[in-house]
C-alpha positions in Angstrom: -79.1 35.3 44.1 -76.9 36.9 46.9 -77.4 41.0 46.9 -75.0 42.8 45.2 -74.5 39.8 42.4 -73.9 40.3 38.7 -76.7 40.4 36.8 -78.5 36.4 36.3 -77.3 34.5 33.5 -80.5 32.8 31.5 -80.8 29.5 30.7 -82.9 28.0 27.8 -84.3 24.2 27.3 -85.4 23.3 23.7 -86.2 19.7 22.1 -86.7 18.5 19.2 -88.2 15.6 17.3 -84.3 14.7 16.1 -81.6 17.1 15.1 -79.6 14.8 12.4 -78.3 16.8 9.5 -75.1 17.7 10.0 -75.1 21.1 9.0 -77.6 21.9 11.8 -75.7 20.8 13.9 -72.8 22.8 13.0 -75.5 26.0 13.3 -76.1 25.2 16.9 -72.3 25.6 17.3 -72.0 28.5 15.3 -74.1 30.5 17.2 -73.4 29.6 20.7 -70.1 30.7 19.8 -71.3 33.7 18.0 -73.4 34.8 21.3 -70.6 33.6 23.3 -73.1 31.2 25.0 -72.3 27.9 26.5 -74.5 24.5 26.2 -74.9 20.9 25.5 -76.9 19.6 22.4 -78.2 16.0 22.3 -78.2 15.4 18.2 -80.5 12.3 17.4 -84.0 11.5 18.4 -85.4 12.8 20.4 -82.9 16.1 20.4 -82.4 18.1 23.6 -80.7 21.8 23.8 -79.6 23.3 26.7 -78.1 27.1 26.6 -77.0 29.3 29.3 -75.5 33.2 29.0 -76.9 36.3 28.5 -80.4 36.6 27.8 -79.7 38.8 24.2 -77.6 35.9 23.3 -80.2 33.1 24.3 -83.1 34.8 22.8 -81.2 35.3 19.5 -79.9 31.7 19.0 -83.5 30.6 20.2 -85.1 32.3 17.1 -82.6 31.6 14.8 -82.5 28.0 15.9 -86.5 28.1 15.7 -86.2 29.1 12.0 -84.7 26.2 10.8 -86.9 23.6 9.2 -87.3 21.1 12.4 -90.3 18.7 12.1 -90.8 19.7 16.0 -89.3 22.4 18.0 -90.3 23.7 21.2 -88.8 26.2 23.7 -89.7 24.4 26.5 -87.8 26.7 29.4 -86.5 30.0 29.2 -85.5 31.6 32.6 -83.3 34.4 34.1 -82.2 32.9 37.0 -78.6 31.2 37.1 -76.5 33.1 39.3 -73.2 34.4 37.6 -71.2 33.9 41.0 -71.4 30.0 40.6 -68.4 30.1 37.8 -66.0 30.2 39.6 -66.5 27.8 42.6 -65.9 24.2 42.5 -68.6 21.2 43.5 -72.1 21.8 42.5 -73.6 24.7 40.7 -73.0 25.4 37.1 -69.8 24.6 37.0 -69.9 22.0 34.3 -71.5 24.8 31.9 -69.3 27.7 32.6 -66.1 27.3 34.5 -63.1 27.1 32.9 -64.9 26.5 29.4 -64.8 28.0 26.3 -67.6 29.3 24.8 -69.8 27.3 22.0 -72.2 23.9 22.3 -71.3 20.4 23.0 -72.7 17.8 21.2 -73.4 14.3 22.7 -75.3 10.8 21.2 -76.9 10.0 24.6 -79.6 11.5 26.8 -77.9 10.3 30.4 -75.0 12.8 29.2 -77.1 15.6 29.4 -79.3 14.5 32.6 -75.7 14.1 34.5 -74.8 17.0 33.3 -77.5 18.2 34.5 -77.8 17.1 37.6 -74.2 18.2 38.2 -75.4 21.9 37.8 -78.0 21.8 40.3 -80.9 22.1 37.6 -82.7 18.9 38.6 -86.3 20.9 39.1 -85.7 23.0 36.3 -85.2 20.4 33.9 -88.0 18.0 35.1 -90.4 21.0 34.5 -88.9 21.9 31.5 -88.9 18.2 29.7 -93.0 17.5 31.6 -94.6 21.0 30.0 -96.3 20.5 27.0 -96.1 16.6 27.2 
């Protein structure tokens, strides 16, 4: 974070044994919106939930996320530490999240959309010690 900066954006990594039903999906999208968050949501088995934005906004769509009946949910990664100043520029940082994009949650059928994803953003470390903890 470069001094002077805007405050860190936090960014949140959740699975699940599947997310399926429709309408839950449609709940993830919702409240990204609602929080004016941004993220990616891999529906299916297993499903994967990435979330970045303020940290009021993550925390509240993490709990009301968590409330839902899911055989399995786990916060797996929830950290302070995306630097606001990346929107804007163009190559790698969290540009693929942020810039230029409305809020709300994407949903994708396949695993190597979110790992590209991903990897476009620069979170390689953060999502490997995200998806290992707890496994």
């Amino acid at each position: 974070m470069k001094p002077g900066s805007a405050a860190p954006l936090t960014r949140a990594l959740m699975t699940f044994h599947h997310i399926g039903h429709p309408k839950k999906r449609r709940f993830i999208i919702e409240h990204t919106k609602r929080y004016a968050l941004r993220g990616i949501c891999k529906f299916g088995t297993p499903g994967i939930l990435v979330l970045v934005g303020q940290k009021e906004g993550c925390a509240a769509v993490v709990r009301a996320v968590k409330k839902l009946d899911f055989p399995e949910c786990q916060l797996r990664k929830f950290s302070s530490d995306v630097d606001p100043l990346t929107i804007d520029q163009e190559g790698d940082g969290d540009v693929w999240l942020l810039n230029g994009k409305e809020v709300g949650c994407s949903m994708v059928e396949r695993m190597v959309n979110i790992t590209t994803m991903v990897k476009q953003a620069g979170w390689d470390d953060w999502w490997r010690e995200g998806m290992s903890q707890g496994a």
